[in-house]
C-alpha positions as CSV (number, residue, x, y, z in Angstrom):
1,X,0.0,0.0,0.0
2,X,2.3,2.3,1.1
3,X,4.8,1.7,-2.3
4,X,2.0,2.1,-4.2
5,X,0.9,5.8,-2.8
6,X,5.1,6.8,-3.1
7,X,4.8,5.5,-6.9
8,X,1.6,7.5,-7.5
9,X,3.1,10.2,-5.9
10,X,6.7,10.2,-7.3
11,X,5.0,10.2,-11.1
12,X,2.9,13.1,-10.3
13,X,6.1,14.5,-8.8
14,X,8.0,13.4,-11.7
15,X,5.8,14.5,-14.2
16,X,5.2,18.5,-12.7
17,X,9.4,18.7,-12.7
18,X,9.9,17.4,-16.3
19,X,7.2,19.6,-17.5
20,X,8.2,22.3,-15.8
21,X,11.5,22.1,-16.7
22,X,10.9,21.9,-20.5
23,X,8.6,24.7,-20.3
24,X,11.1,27.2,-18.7
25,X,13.5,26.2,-21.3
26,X,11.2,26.1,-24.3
27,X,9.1,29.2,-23.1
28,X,12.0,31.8,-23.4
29,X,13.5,30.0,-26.1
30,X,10.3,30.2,-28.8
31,X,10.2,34.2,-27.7
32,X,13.6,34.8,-29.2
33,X,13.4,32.2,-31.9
34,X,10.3,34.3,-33.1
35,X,9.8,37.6,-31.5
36,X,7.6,38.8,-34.0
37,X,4.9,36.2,-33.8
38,X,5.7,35.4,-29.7
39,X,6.4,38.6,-28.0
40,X,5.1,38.1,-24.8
41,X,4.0,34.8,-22.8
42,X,0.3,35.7,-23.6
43,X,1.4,35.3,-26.9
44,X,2.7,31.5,-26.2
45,X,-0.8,30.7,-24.5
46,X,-2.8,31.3,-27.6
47,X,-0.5,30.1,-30.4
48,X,-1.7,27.2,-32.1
49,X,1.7,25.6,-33.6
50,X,3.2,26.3,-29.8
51,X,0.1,25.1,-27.6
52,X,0.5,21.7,-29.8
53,X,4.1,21.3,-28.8
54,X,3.1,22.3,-25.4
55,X,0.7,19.3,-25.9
56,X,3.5,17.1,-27.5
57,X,5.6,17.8,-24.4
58,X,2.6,17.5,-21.2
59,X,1.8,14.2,-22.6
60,X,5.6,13.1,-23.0
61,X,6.3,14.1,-19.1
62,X,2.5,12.4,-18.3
63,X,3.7,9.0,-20.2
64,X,7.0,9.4,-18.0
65,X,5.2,9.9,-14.6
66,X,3.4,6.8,-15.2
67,X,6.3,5.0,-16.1
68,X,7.7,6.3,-12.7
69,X,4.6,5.4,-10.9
70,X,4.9,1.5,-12.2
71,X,8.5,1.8,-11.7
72,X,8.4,2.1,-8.2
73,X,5.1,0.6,-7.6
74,X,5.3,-3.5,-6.6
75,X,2.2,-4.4,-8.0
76,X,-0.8,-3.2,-9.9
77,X,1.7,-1.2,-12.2
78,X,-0.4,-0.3,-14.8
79,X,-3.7,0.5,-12.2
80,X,-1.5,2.9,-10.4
81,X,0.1,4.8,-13.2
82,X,-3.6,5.3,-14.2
83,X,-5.0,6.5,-10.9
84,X,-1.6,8.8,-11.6
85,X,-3.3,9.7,-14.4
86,X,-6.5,10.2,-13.3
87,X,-5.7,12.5,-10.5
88,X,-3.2,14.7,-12.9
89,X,-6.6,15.1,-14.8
90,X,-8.4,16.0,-11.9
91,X,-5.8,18.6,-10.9
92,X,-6.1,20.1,-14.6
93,X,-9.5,20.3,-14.3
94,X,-8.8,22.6,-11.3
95,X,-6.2,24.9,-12.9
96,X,-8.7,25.2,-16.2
97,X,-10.9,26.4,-13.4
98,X,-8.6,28.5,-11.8
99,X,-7.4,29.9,-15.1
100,X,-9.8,30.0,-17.7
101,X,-8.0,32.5,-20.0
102,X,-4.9,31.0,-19.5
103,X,-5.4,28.5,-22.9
104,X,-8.1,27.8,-25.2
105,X,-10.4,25.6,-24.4
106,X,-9.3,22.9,-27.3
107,X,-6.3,23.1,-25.2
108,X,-7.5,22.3,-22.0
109,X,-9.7,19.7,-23.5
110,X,-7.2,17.8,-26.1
111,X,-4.9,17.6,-22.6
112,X,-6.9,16.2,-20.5
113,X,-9.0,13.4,-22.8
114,X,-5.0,11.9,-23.9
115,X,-3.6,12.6,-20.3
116,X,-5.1,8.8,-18.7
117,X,-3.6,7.1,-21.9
118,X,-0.2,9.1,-21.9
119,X,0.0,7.9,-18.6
120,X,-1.3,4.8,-19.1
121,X,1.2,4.2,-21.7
122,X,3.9,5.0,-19.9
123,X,2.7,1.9,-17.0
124,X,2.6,-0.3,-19.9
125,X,5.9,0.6,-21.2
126,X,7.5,-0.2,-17.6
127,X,6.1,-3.4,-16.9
128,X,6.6,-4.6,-20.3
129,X,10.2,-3.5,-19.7
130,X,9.8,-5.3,-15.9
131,X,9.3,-8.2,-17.6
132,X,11.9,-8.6,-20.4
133,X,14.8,-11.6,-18.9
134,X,18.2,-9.6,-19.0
135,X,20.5,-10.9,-21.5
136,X,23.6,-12.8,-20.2
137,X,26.7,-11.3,-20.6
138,X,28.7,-12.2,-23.6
């Protein structure tokens, strides 16, 4: 029980630093690449081409949370990673709320109907991996 709450946790945990990290790299990044089309972060928020990388990148980070989550989970790995999932869509559901002009809506939604696979994937990815014999060495 209590390795299953630290895997859900350390994939939500895992997945909020990764994203967060790519974001304050690509953020700044985009506004100089194109400074015409991006001039401020309000800008980045309603841009179609850069919400769909932002897209690209949430559900990369979600895929890897869950792949945490079954990682250090000892059984149930795919379940937990997505409950992991499920609650990371509950929490976006609250920051939509909080912040309804932050992103379109088409945003919001695309994000959170592919966040339960991303993350699902991700749990399927690791316990495939769990299973795989290890190769002798040659």
């Amino acid at each position: 029980m209590v390795r299953s709450v630290l895997g859900v946790l350390a994939g939500i945990l895992t997945l909020t630093v990764a994203s967060f990290a790519i974001e304050a790299v690509a953020n700044p990044l985009l506004m100089r690449t194109f400074p015409d089309a991006l001039p401020n972060e309000a800008a980045l928020n309603h841009n179609v081409p850069v919400k769909l990388l932002m897209l690209a990148y949430t559900l990369l980070c979600v895929a890897l949370g869950g792949y945490v989550t079954a990682w250090v989970a000892h059984h149930s790995k795919v379940r937990l990673a997505i409950i992991m999932g499920a609650l990371e869509l509950a929490m976006t559901v609250g920051a939509m709320i909080a912040l309804p002009g932050h992103a379109p809506l088409w945003s919001w939604i695309t994000g959170m109907v592919l966040m339960i696979p991303a993350a699902w994937c991700g749990g399927v990815i690791r316990a495939g991996s769990a299973k795989q014999p290890v190769a002798p060495n040659a």
